[in-house]
N, C-alpha and C positions, 0 to 999 in steps of 0.2 A: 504494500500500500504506500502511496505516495507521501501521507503525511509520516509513515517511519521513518525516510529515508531522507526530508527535506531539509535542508539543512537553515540555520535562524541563527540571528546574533546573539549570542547568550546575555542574559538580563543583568548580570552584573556590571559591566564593564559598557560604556557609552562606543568602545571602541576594539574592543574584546572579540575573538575569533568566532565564528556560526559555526555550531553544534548540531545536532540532530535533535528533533522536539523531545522523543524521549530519553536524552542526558542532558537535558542543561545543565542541572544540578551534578554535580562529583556523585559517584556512586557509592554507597556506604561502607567505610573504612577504606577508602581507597585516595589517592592523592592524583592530581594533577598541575604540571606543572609547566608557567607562560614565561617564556621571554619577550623580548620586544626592544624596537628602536622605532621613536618617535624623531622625525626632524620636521624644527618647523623654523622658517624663514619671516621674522617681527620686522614689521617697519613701528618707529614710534613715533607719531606726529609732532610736529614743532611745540616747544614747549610744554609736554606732558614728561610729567616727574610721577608720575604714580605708579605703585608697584602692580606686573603680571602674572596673572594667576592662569596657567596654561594646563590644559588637558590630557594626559598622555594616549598613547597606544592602549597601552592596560586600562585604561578611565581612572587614574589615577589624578588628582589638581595637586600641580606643582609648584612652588615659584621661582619664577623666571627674576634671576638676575637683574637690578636694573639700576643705569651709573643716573644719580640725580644729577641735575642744574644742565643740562645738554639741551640742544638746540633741537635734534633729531638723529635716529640712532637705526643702523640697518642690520638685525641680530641674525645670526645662524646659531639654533640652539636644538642641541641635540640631545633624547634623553634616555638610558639606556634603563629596561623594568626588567624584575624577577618578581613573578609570581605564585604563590604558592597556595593550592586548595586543598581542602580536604573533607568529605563525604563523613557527616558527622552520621545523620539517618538520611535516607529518603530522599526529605523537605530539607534539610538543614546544612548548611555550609559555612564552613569557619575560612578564612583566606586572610593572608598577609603577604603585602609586598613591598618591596626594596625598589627605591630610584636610584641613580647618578647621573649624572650630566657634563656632557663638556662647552661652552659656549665660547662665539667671536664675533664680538661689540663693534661695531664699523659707526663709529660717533664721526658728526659734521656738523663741526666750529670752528675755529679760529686757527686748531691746533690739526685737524681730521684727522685724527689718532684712533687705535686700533685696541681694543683690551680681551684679553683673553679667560676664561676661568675653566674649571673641573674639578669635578669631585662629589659630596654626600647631597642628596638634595633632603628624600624622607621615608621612614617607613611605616605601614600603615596594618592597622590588624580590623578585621571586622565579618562580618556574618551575612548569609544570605536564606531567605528563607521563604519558599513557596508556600502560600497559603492555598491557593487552589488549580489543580491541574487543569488542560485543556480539554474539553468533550463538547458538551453544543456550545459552549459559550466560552469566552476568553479564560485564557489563563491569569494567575495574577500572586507575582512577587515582588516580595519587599529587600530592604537591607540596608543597612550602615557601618561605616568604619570611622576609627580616629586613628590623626598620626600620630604617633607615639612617641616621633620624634624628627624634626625640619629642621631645614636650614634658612635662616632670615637673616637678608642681609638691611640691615639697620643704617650703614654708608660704604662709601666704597671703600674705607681700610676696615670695615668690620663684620662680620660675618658672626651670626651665632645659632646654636642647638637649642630650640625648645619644644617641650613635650605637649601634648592633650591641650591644644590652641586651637585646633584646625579641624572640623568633622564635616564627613559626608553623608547625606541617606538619600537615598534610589527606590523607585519602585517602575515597574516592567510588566508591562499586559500583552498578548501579541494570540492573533487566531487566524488558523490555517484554512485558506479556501484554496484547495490543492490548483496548478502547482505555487500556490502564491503564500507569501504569510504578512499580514500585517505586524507591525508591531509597533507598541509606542512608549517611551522610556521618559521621566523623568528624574531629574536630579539634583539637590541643593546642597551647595557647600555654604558650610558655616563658620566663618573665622573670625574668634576672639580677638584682644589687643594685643598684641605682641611688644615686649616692654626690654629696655636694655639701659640701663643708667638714665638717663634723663631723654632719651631717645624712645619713641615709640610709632609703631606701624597698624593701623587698623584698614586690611585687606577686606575690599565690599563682599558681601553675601553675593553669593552668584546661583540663580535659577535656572536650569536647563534642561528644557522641553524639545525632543525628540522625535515625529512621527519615522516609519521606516518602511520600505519594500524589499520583500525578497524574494528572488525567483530562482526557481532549482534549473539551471542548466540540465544537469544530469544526477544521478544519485550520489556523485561526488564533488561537484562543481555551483556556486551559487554565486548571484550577482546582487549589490542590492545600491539602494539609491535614499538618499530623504533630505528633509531640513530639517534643520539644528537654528533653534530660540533659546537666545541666552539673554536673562535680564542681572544688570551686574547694581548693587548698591555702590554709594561712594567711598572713594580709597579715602585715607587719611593718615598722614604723617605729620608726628607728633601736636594732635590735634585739631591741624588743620586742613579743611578738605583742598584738596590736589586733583580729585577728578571727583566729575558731577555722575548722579546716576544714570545709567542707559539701556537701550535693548539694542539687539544687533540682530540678524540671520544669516545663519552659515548652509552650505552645500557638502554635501559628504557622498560617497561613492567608493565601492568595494568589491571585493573578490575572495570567494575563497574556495580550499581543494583542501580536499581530506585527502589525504597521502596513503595512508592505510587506517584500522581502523582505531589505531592509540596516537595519530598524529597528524594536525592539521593547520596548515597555512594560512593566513588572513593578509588581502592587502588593504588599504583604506586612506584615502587622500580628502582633505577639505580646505573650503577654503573662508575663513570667519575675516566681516568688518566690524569693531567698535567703535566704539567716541575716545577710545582711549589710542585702540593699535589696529594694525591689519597683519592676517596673517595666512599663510599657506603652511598647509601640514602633511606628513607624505609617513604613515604610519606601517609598522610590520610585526607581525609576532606568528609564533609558535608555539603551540601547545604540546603537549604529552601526558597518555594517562598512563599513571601504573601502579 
């Protein structure tokens, strides 16, 4: 039957590899395990100093590097995921992942000077948990995570570690009208203040709504298409706002191939405008169950 075989983006991850309907979820006491590299290409308009909060390949929200008091800034930032799941029952999934990143700042002022970084960005622990399977009617799951532990750069000589600042929660509907599947995901992250001596960062709440297509090429082959609604609150450095609140609409566009049947390829490219930045994203990962 068609709908066993269809392949769907799995609910947790906004950018996470398509699965077959019946394993989204890890299978009980079993683990699976995603890599990925995200690159995405930031421009940052004249005169914004506010910090970016970027998405990964895993659906991971990251932040992005960013030199304050610049004129305009042209970034290549690249960001490498480890992700780890695990098949607590059934319905119930626990998962933790690791970022790092390496970035190269192309700033244009006075100076047109080049900065470069790499290294920890954060790691994240959290759960996922279907409430109700798909039969005549939609499916529908929940989930959230915190990072346990980021990197926030406070200025450009200072960088620092802080724990349980930053959380996410998701939920994910999606119903198969063979060969097709709908699906519709949303997602809000939530970021506390982040505080460093007399220094302080408060990253906007960011809303992002999801609808998706996906169509089974063949029983291993799947293409899919949608828009991405992101409404962002306003940034704030050391108490004063730096960027106003906004919504934006992004394009996203994918591919994926089951290899065999413990490991599967995802490609996925988008392309997001704000009121803050513009950016193209060119995403990849791999999965493995065992």
């Amino acid at each position: 039957m068609m709908r066993k075989t269809l392949l769907l983006l799995s609910p947790l991850l906004l950018f996470s590899k398509p699965v077959k309907v019946d394993e989204i979820l890890t299978d009980t006491n079993k683990f699976k395990l995603e890599t990925s590299i995200s690159y995405a290409n930031i421009n940052k308009k004249a005169n914004v100093i506010s910090p970016i909060t970027y998405q990964t390949a895993g659906g991971d929200f990251v932040n992005v590097p960013s030199f304050l008091g610049v004129s305009a800034t042209n970034q290549d930032y690249i960001n490498y995921g480890l992700n780890l799941k695990y098949g607590i029952t059934k319905d119930l999934e626990l998962f933790t992942g690791l970022n790092m990143f390496t970035s190269d700042t192309h700033i244009s002022d006075s100076s047109f000077s080049t900065q470069s970084e790499k290294g920890f960005n954060n790691l994240n622990l959290g759960v996922t948990y279907q409430v109700k399977k798909e039969d005549d009617s939609p499916s529908f799951l929940v989930g959230g995570s915190v990072d346990l532990l980021e990197r926030v750069t406070f200025s450009n000589d200072h960088k620092e570690n802080q724990s349980f600042k930053s959380y996410s929660f998701f939920a994910t509907s999606y119903y198969t009208v063979d060969p097709i599947v709908f699906l519709l995901k949303a997602n809000y992250r939530l970021n506390f203040k982040k505080e460093y001596s007399d220094k302080s960062i408060e990253s906007g709440n960011i809303f992002v709504l999801s609808p998706n297509i996906y169509f089974a090429v063949n029983p291993y082959t799947s293409i899919n298409w949608g828009i991405k609604y992101q409404f962002k609150s306003k940034d704030k450095i050391d108490g004063s706002v730096v960027a106003n609140s906004g919504s934006s609409v992004g394009y996203t566009f994918g591919v994926s191939y089951e290899i065999n049947s413990k490991t599967t390829f995802n490609f996925n490219t988008e392309k997001l405008d704000t009121n803050d930045y513009s950016s193209n994203n060119i995403n990849l990962s791999l999965a493995y169950k065992f």
